[in-house]
C-alpha positions in Angstrom: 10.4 -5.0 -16.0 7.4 -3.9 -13.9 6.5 0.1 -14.5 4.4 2.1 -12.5 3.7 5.5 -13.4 2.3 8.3 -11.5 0.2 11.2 -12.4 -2.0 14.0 -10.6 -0.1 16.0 -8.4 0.4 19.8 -8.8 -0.4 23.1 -7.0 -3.6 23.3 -4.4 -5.5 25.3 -2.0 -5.5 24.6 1.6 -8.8 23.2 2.0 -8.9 21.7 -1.8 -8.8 18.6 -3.2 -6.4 16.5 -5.7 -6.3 12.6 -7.3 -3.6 11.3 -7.9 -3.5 7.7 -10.1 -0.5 5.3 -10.5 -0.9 3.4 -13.9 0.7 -0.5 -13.3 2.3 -2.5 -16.0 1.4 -5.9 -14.3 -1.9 -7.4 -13.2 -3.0 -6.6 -10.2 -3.8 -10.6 -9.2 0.0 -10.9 -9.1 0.2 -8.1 -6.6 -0.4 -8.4 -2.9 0.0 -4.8 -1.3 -0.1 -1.2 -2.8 0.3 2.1 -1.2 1.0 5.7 -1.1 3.9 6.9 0.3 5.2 10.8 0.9 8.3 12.3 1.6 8.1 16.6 2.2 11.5 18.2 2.2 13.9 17.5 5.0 11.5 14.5 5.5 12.2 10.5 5.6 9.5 9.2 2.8 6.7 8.1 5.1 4.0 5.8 4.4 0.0 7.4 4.0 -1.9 4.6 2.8 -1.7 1.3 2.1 -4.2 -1.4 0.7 -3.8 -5.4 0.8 -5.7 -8.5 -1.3 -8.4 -9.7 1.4 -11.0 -12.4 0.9 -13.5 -10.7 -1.6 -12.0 -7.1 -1.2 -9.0 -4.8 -0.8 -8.5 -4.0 2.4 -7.3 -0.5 3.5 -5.0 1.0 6.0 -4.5 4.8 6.5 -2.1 7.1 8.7 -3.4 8.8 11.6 -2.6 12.1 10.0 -4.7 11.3 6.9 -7.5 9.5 7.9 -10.7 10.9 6.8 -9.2 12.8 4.5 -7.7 10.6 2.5 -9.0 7.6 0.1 -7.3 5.0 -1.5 -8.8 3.0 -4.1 -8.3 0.7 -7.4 -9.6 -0.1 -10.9 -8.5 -3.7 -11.0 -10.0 -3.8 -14.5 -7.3 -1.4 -15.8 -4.5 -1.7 -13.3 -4.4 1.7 -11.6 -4.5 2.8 -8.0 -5.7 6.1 -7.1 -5.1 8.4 -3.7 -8.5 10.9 -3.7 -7.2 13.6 -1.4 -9.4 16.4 0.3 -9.4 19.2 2.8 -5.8 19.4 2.3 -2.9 21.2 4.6 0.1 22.8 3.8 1.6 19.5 6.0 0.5 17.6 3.2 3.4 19.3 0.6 5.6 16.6 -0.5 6.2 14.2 -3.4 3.9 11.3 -3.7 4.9 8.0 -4.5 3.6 4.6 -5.8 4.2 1.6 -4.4 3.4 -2.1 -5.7 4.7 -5.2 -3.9 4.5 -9.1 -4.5 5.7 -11.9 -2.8 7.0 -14.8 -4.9 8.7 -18.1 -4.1 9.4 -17.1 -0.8 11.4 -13.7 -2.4 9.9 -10.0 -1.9 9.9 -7.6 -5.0 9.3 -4.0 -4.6 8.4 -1.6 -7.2 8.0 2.3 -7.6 7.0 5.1 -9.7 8.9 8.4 -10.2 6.9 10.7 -7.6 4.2 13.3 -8.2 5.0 16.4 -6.2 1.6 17.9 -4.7 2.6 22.0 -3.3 -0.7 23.2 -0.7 -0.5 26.6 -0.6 -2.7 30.2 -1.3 
């Protein structure tokens, strides 16, 4: 089956930075969307970042309460995806998940990682 596996999070500043990377166990030619998602306690897991297969590129997508801030990128060479967070806020506490998706003979399939918990505080 189709792993992803998260790594990265952990305590910060306000105002700091933090990568986290999400390691896939499948190519990412057979993939047609990734993205970060977040969910902060007493939250509903919310969607950060997203990225799509475009022409020549990936194309990204971002939150309005992220954008600037946050990055999201790939190394397509060794399957990983990567969220490069900065200027951080204590609104940004919560566990970070991977997110991998692929559309296949007309069926969806979704895959996650475990969560990477990222704590902003002094």
């Amino acid at each position: 089956q189709v792993q992803l596996v998260e790594s990265g999070g952990g305590p910060v500043q306000p105002g700091g930075s933090l990568r986290l990377s999400c390691t896939v166990s499948i190519s990412f030619f057979s993939i047609n969307t990734m993205a970060w998602y977040r969910q902060a306690p007493g939250k509903e897991r919310e969607l950060v970042a997203s990225i799509r297969s475009g022409v020549s590129s990936w194309t990204p997508d971002y939150a309005d309460s992220v954008k600037g801030r946050f990055s999201i990128s790939t190394d397509d060479t060794k399957n990983m995806l990567y969220l490069q967070m900065t200027s951080l806020k204590p609104e940004d506490t919560a566990v970070y998940y991977c997110n991998a998706n692929q559309l296949y003979s007309g069926h969806e399939y979704h895959y996650w990682g475990q969560g990477t918990r990222v704590t902003v505080s002094s």
